[in-house]
N, CA, C and O atoms as a Maestro MAE file, in Angstrom:
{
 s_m_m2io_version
 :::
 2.0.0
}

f_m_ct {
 s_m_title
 :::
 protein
 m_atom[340] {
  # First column is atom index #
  i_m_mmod_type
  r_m_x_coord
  r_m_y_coord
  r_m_z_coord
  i_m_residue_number
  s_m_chain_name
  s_m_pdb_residue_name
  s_m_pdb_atom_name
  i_m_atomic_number
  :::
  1 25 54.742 26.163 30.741 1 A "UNK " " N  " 7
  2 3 53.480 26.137 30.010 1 A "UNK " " CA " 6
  3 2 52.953 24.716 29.897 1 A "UNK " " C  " 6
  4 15 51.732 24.579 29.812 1 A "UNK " " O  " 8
  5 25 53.680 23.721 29.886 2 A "UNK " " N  " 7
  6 3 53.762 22.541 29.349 2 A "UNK " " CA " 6
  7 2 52.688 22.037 30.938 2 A "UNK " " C  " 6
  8 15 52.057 21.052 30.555 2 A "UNK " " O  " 8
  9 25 52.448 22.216 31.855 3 A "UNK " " N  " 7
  10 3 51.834 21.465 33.004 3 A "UNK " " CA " 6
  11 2 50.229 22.591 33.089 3 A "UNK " " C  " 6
  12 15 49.370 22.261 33.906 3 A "UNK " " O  " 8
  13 25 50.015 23.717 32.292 4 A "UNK " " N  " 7
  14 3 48.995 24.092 32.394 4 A "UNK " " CA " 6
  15 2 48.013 23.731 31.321 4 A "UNK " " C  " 6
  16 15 46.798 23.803 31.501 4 A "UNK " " O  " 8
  17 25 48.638 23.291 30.059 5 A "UNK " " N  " 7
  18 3 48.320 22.341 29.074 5 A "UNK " " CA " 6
  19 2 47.993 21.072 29.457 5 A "UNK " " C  " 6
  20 15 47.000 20.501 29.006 5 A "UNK " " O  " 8
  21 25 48.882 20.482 30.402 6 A "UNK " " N  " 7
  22 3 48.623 19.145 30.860 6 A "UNK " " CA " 6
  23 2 47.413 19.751 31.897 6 A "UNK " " C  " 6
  24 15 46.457 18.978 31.961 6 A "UNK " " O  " 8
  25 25 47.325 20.494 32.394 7 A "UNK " " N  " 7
  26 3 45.910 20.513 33.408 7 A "UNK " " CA " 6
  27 2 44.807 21.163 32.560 7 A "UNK " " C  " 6
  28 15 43.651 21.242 32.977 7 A "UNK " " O  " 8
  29 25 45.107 21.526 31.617 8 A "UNK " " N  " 7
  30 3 43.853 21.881 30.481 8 A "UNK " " CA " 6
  31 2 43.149 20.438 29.920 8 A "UNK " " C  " 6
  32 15 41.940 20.421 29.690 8 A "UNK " " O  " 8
  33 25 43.941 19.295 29.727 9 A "UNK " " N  " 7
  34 3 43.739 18.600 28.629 9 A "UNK " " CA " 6
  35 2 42.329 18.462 28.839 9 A "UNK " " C  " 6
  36 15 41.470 18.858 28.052 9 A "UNK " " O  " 8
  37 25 42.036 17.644 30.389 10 A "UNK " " N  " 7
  38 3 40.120 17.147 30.313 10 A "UNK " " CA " 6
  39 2 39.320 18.513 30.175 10 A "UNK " " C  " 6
  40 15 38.122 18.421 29.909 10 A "UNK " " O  " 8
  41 25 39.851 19.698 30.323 11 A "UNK " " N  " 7
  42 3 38.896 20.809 29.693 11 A "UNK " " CA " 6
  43 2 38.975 20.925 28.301 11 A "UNK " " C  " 6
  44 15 38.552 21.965 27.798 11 A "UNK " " O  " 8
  45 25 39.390 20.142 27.662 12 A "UNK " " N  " 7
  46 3 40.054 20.186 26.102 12 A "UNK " " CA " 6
  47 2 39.122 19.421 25.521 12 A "UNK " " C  " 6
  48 15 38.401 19.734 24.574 12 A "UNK " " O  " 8
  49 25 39.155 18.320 26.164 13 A "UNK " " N  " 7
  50 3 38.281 16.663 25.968 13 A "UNK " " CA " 6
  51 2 36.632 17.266 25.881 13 A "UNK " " C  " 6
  52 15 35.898 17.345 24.896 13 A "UNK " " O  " 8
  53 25 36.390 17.631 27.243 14 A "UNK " " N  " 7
  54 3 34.897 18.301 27.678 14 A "UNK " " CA " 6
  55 2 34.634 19.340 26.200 14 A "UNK " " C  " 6
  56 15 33.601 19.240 25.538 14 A "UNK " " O  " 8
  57 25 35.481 20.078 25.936 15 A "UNK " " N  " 7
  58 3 35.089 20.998 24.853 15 A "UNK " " CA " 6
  59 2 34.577 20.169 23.453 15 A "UNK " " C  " 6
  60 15 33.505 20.504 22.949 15 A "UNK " " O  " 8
  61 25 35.464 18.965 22.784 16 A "UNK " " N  " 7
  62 3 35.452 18.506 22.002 16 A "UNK " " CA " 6
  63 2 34.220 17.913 22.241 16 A "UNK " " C  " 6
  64 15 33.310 18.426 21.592 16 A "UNK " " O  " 8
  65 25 33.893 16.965 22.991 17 A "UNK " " N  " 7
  66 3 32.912 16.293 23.526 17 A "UNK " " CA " 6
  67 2 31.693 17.029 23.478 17 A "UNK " " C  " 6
  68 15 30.785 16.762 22.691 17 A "UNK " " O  " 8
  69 25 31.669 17.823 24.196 18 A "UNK " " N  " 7
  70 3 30.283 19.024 23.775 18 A "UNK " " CA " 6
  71 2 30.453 19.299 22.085 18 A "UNK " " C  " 6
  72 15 29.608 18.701 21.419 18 A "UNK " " O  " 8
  73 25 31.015 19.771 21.641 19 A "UNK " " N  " 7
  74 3 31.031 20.484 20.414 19 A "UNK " " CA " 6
  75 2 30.379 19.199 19.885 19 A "UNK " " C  " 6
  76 15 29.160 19.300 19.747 19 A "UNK " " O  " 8
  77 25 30.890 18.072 19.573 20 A "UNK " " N  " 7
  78 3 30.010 16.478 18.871 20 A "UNK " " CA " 6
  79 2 29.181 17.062 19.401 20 A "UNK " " C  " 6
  80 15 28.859 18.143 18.910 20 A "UNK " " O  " 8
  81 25 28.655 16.690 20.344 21 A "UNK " " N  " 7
  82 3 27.032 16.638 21.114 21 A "UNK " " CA " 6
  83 2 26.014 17.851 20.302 21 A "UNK " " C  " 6
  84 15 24.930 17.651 19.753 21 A "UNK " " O  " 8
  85 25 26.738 19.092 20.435 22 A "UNK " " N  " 7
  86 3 25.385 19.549 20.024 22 A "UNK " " CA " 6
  87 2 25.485 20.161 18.406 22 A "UNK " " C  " 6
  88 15 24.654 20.989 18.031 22 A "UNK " " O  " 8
  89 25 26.650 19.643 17.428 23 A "UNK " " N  " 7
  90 3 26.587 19.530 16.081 23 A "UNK " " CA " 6
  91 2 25.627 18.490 15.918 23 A "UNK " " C  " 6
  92 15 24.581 18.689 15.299 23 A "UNK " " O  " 8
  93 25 25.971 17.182 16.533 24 A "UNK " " N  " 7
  94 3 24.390 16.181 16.075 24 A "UNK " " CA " 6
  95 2 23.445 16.619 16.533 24 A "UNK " " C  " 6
  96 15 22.449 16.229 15.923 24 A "UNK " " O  " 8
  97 25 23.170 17.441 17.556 25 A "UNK " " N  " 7
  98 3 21.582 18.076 17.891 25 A "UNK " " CA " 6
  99 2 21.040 18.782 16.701 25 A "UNK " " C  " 6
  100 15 19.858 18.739 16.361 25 A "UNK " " O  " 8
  101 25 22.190 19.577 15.957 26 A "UNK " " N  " 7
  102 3 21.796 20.718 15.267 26 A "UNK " " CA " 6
  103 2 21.303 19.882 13.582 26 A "UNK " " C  " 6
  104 15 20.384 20.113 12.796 26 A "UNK " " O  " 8
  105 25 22.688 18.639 13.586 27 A "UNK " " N  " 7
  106 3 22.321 18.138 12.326 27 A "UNK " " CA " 6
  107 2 20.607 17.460 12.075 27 A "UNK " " C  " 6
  108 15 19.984 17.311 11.024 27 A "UNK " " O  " 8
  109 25 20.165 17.115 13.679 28 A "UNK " " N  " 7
  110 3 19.090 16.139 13.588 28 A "UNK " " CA " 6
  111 2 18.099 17.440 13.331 28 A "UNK " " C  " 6
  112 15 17.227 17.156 12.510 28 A "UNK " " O  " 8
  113 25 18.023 18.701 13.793 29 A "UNK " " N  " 7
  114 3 17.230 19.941 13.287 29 A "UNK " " CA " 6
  115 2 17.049 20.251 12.014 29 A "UNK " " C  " 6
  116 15 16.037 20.571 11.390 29 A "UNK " " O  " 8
  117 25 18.355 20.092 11.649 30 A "UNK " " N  " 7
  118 3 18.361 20.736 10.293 30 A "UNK " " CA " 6
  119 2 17.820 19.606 9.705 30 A "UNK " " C  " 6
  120 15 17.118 19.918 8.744 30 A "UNK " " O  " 8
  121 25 17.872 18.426 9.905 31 A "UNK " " N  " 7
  122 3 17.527 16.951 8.891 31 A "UNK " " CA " 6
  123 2 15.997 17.370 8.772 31 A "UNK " " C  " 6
  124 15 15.425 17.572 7.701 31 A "UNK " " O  " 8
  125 25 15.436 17.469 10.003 32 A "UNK " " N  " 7
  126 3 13.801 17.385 10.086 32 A "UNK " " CA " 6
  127 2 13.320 18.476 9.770 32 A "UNK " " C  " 6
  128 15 12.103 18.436 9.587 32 A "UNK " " O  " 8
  129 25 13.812 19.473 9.627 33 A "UNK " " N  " 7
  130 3 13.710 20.593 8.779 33 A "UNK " " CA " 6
  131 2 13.121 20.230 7.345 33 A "UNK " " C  " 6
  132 15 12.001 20.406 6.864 33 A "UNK " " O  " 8
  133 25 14.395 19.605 6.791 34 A "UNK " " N  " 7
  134 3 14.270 19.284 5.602 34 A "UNK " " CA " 6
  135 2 13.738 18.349 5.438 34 A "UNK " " C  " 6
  136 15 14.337 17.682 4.595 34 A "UNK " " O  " 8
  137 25 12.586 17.718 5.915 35 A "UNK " " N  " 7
  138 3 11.836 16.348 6.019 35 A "UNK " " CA " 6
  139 2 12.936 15.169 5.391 35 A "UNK " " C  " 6
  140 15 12.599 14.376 4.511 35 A "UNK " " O  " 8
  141 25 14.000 15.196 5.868 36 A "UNK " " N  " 7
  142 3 14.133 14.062 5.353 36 A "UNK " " CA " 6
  143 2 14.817 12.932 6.358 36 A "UNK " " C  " 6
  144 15 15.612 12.025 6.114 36 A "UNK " " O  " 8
  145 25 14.204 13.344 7.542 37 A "UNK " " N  " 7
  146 3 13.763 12.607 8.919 37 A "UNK " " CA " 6
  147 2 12.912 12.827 9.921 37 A "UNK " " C  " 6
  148 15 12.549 13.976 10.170 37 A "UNK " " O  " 8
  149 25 12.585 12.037 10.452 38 A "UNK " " N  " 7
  150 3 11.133 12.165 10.868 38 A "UNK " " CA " 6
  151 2 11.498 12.773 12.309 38 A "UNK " " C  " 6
  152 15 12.066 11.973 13.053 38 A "UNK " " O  " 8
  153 25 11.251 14.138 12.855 39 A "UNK " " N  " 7
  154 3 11.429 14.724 14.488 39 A "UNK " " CA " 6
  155 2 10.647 15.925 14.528 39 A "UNK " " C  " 6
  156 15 10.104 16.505 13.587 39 A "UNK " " O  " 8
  157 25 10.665 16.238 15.824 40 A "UNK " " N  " 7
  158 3 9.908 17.489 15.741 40 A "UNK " " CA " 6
  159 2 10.938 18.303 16.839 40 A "UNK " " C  " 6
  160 15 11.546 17.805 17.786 40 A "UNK " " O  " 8
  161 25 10.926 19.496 16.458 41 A "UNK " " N  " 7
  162 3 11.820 20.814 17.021 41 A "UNK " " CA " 6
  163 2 10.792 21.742 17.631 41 A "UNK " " C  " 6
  164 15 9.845 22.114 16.938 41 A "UNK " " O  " 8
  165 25 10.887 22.027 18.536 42 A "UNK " " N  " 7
  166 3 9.846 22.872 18.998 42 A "UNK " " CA " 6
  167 2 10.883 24.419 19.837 42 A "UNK " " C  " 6
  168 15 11.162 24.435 21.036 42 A "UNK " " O  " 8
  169 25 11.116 25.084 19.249 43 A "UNK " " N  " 7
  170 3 11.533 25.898 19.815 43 A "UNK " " CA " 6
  171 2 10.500 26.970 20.951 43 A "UNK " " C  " 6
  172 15 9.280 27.119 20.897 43 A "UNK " " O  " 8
  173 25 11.550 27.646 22.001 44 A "UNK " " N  " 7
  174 3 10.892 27.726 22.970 44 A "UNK " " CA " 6
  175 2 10.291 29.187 22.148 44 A "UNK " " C  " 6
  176 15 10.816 29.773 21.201 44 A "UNK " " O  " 8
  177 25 8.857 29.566 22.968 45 A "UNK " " N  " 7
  178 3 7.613 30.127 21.935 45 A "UNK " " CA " 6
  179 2 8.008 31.697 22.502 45 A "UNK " " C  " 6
  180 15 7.260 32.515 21.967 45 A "UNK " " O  " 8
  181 25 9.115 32.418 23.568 46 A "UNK " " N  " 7
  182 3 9.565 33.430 23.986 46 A "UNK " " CA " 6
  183 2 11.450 33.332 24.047 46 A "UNK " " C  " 6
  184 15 12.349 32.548 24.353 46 A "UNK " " O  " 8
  185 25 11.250 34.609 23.565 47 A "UNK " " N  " 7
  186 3 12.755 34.982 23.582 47 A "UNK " " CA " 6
  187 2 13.682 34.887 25.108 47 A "UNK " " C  " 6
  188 15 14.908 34.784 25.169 47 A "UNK " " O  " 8
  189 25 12.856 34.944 26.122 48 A "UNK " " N  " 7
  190 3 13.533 35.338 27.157 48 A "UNK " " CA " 6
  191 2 13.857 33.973 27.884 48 A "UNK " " C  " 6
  192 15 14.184 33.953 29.070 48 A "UNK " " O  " 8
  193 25 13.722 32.550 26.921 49 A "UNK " " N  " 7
  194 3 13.646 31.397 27.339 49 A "UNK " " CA " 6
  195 2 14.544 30.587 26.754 49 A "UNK " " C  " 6
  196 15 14.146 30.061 25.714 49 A "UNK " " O  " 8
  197 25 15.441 30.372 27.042 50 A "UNK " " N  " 7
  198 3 16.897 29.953 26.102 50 A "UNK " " CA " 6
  199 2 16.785 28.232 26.011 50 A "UNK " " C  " 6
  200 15 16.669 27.344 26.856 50 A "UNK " " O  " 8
  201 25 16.887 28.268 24.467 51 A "UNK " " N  " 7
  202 3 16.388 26.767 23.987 51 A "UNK " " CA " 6
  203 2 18.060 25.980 24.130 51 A "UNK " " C  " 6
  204 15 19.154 26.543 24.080 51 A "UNK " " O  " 8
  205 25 17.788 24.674 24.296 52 A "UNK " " N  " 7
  206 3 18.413 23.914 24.872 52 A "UNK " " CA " 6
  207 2 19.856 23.555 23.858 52 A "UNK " " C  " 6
  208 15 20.797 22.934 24.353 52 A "UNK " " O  " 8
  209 25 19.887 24.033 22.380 53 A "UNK " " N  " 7
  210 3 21.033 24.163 21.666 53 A "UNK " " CA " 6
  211 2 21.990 25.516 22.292 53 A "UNK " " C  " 6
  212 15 23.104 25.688 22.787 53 A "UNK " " O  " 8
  213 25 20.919 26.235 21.964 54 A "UNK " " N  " 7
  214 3 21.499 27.602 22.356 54 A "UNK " " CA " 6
  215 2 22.613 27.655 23.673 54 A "UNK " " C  " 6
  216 15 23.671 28.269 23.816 54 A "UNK " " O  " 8
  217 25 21.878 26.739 24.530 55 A "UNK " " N  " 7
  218 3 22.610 26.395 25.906 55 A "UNK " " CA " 6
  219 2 23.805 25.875 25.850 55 A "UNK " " C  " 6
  220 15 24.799 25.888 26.576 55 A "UNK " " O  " 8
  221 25 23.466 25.333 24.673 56 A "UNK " " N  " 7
  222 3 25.057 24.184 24.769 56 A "UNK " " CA " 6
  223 2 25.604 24.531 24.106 56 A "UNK " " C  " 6
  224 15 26.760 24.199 24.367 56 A "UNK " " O  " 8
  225 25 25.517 25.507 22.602 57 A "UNK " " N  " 7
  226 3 26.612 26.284 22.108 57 A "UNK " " CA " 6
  227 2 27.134 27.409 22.905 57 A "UNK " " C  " 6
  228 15 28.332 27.620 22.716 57 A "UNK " " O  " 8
  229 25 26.711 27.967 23.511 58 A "UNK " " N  " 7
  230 3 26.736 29.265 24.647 58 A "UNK " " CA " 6
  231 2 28.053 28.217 25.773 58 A "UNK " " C  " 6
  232 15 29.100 28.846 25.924 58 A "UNK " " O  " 8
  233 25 28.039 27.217 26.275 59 A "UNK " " N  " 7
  234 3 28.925 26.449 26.980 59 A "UNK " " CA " 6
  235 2 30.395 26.082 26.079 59 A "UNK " " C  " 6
  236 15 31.592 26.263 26.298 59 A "UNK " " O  " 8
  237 25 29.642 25.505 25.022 60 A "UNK " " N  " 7
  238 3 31.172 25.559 24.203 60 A "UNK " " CA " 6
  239 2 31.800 26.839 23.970 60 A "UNK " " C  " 6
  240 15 33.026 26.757 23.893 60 A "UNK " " O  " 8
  241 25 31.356 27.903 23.846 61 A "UNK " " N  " 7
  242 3 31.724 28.768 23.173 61 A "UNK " " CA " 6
  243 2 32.605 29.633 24.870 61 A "UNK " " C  " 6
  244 15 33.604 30.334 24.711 61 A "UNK " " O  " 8
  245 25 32.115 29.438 26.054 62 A "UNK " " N  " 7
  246 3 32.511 29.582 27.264 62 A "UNK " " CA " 6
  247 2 33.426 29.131 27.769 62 A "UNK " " C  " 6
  248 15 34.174 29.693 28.568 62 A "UNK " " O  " 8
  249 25 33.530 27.287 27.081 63 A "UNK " " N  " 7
  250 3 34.554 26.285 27.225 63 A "UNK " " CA " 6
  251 2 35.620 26.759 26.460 63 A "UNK " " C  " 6
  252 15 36.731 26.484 26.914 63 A "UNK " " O  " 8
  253 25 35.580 27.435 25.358 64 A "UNK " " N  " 7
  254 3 36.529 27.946 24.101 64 A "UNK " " CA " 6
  255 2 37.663 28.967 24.917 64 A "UNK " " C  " 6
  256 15 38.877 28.808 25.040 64 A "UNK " " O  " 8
  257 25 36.661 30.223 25.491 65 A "UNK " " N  " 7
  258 3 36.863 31.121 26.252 65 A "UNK " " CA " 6
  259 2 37.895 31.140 26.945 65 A "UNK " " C  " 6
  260 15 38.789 31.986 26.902 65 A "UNK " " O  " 8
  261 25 37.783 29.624 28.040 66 A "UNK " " N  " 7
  262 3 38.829 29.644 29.062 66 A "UNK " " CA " 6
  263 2 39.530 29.305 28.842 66 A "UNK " " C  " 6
  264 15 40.517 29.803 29.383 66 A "UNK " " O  " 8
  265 25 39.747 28.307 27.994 67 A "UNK " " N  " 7
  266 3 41.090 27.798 27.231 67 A "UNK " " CA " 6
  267 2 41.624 28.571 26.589 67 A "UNK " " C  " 6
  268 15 42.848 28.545 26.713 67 A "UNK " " O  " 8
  269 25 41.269 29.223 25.980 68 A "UNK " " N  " 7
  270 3 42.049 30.690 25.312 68 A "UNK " " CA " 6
  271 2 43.270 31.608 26.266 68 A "UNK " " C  " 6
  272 15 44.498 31.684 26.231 68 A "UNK " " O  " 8
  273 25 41.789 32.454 27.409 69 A "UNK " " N  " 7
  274 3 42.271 32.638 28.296 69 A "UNK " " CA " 6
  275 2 43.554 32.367 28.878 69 A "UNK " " C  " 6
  276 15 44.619 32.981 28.935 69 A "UNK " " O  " 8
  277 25 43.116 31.224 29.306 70 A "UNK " " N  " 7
  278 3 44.326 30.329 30.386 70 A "UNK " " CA " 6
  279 2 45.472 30.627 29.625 70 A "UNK " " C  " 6
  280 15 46.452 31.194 30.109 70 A "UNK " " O  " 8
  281 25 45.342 30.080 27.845 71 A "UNK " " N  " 7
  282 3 46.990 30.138 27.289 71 A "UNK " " CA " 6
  283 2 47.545 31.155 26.813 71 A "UNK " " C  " 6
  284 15 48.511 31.078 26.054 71 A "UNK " " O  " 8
  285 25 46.951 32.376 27.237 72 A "UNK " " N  " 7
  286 3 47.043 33.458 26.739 72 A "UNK " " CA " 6
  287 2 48.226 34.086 28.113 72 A "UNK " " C  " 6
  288 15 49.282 34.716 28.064 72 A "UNK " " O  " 8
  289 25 47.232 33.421 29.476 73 A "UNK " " N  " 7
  290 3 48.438 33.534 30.337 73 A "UNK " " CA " 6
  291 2 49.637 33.240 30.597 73 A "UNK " " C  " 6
  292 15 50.473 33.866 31.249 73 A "UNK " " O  " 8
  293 25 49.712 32.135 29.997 74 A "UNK " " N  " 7
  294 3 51.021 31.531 30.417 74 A "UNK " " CA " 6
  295 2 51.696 31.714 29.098 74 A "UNK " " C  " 6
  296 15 52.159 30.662 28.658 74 A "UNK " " O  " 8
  297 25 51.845 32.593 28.475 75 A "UNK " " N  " 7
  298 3 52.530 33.304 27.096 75 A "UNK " " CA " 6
  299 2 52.016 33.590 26.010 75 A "UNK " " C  " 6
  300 15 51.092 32.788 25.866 75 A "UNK " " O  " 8
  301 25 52.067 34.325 25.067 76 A "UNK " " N  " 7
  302 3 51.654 34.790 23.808 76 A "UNK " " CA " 6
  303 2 52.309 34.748 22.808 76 A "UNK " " C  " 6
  304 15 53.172 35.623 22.747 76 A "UNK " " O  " 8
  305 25 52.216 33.670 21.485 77 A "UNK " " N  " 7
  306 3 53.030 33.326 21.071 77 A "UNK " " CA " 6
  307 2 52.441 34.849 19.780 77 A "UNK " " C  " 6
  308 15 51.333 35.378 19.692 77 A "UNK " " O  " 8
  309 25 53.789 35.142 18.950 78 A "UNK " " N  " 7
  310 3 53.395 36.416 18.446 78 A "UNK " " CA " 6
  311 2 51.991 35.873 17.094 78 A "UNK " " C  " 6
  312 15 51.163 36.726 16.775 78 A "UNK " " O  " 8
  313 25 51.947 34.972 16.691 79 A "UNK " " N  " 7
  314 3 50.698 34.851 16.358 79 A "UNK " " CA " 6
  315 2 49.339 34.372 16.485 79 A "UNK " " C  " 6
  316 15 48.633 33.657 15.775 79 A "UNK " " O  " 8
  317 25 49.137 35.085 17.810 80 A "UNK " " N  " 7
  318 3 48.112 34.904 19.126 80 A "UNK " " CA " 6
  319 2 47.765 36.950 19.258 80 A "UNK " " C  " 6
  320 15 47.195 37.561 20.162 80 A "UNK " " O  " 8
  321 25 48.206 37.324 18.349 81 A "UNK " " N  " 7
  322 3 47.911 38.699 18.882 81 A "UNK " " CA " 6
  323 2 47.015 38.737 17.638 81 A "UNK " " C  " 6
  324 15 47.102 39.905 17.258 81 A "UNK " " O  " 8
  325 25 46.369 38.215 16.977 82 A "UNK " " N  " 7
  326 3 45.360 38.681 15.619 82 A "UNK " " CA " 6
  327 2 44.271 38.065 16.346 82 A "UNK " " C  " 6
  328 15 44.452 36.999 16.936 82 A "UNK " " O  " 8
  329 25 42.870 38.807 16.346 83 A "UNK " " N  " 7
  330 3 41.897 38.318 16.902 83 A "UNK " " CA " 6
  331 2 41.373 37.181 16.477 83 A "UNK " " C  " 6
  332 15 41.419 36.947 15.270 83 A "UNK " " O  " 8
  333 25 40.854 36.371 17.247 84 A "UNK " " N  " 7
  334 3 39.996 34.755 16.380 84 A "UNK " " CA " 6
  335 2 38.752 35.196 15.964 84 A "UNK " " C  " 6
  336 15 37.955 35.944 16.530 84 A "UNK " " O  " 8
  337 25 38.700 34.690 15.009 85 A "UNK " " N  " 7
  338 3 37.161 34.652 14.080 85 A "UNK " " CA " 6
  339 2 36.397 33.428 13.731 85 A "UNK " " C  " 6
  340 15 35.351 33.516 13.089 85 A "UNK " " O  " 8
  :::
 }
 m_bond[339] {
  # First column is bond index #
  i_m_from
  i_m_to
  i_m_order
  :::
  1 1 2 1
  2 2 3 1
  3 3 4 2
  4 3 5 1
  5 5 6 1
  6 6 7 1
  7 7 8 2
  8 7 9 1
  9 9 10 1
  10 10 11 1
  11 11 12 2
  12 11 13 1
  13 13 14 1
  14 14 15 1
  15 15 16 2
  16 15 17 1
  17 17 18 1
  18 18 19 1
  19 19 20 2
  20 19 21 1
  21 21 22 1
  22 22 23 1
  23 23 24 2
  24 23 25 1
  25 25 26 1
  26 26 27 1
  27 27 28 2
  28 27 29 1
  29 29 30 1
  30 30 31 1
  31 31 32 2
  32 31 33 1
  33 33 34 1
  34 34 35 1
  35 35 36 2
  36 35 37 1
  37 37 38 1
  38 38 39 1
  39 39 40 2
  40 39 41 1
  41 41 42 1
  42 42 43 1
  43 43 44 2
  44 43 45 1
  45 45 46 1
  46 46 47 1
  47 47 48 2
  48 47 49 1
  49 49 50 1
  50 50 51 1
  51 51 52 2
  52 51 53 1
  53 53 54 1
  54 54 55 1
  55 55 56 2
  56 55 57 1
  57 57 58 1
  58 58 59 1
  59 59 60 2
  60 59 61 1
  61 61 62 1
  62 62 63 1
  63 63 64 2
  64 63 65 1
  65 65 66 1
  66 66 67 1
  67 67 68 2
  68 67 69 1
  69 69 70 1
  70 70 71 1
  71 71 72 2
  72 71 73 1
  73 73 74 1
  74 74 75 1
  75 75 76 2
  76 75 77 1
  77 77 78 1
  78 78 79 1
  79 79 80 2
  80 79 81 1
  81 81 82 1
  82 82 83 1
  83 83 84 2
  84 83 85 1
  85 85 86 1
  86 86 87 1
  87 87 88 2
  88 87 89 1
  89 89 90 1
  90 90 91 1
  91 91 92 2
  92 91 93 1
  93 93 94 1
  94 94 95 1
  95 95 96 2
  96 95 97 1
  97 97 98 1
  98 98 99 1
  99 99 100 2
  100 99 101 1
  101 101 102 1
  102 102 103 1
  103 103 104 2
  104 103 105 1
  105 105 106 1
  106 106 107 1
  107 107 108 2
  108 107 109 1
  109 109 110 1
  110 110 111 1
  111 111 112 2
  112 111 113 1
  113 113 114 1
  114 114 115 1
  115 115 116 2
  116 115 117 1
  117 117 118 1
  118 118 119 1
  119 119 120 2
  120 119 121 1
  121 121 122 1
  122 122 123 1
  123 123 124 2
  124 123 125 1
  125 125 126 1
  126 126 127 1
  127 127 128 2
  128 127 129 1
  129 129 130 1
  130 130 131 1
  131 131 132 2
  132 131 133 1
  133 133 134 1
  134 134 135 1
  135 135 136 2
  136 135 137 1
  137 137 138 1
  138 138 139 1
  139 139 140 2
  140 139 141 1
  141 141 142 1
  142 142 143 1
  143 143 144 2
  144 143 145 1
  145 145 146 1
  146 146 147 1
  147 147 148 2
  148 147 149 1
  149 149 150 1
  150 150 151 1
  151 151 152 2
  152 151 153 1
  153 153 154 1
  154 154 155 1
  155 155 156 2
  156 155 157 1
  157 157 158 1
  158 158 159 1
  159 159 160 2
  160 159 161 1
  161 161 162 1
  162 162 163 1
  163 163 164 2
  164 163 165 1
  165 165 166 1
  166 166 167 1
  167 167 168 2
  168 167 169 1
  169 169 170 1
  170 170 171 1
  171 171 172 2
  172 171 173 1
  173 173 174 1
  174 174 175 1
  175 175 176 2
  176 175 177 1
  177 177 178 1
  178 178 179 1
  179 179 180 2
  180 179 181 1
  181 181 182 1
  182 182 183 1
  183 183 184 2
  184 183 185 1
  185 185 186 1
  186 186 187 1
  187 187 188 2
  188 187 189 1
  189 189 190 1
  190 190 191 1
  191 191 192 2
  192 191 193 1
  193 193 194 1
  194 194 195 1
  195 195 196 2
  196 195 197 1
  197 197 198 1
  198 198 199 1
  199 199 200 2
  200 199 201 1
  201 201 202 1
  202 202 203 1
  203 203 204 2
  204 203 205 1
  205 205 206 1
  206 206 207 1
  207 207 208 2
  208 207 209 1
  209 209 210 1
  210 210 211 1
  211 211 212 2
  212 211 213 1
  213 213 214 1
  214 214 215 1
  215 215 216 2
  216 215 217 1
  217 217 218 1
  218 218 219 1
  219 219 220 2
  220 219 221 1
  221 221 222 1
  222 222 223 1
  223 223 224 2
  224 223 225 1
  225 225 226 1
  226 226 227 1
  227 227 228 2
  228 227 229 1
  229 229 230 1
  230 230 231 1
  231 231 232 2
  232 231 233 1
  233 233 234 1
  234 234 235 1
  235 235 236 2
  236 235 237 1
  237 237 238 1
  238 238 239 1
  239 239 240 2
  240 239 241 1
  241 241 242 1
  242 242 243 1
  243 243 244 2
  244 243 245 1
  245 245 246 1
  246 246 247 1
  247 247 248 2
  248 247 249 1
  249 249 250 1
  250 250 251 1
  251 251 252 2
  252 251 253 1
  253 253 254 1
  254 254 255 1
  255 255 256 2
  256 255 257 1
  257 257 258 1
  258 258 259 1
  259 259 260 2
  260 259 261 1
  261 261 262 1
  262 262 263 1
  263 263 264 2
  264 263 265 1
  265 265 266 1
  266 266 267 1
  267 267 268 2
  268 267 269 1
  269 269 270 1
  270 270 271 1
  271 271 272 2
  272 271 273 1
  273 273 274 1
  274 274 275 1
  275 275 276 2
  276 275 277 1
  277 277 278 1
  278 278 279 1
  279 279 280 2
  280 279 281 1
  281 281 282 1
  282 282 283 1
  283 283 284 2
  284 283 285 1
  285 285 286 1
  286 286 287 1
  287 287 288 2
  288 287 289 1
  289 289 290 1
  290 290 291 1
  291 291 292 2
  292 291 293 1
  293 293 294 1
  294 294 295 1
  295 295 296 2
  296 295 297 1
  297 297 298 1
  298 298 299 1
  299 299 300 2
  300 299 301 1
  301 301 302 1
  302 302 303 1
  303 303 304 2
  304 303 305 1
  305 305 306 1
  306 306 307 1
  307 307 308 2
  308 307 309 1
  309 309 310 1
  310 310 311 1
  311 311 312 2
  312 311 313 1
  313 313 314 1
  314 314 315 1
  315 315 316 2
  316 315 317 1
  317 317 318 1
  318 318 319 1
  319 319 320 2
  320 319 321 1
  321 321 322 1
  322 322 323 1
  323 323 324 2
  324 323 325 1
  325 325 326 1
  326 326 327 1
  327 327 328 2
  328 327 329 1
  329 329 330 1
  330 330 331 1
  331 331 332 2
  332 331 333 1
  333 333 334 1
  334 334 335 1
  335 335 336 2
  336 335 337 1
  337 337 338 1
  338 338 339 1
  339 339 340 2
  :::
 }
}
């Protein structure tokens, strides 16, 4: 298990790395939301047009996925059988 972990790690890094990235996207939304910084958010004006957070939580959440995945293959430790929430 120990060398599929070691070949996970920069998919580990990439996950963390995204996850920063688009918590400060979301914090700078929510700030200007609350006027208490100056931005503008323009979300896209149709549903069928996927706005650019959405994109990048949808990747982390993909990035989450395979890493799961992967260690799910190479054993199941018995408290790995309760679903994540």
């Amino acid at each position: 298990m120990k060398s599929t972990i070691t070949r996970m790690e920069p998919q580990f890094i990439r996950l963390v790395n995204s996850t920063i990235k688009v918590v400060k996207e979301i914090a700078v939304i929510v700030r200007a939301a609350a006027n208490t910084e100056i931005g503008a958010y323009n979300p896209p004006s149709s549903t069928a047009i996927k706005d650019q957070v959405e994109v990048r939580l949808n990747s982390v959440l993909e990035q989450c996925s395979n890493i799961i995945t992967a260690l799910k293959k190479e054993g199941q430790p018995a408290d790995w059988t309760e679903p994540f929430v």
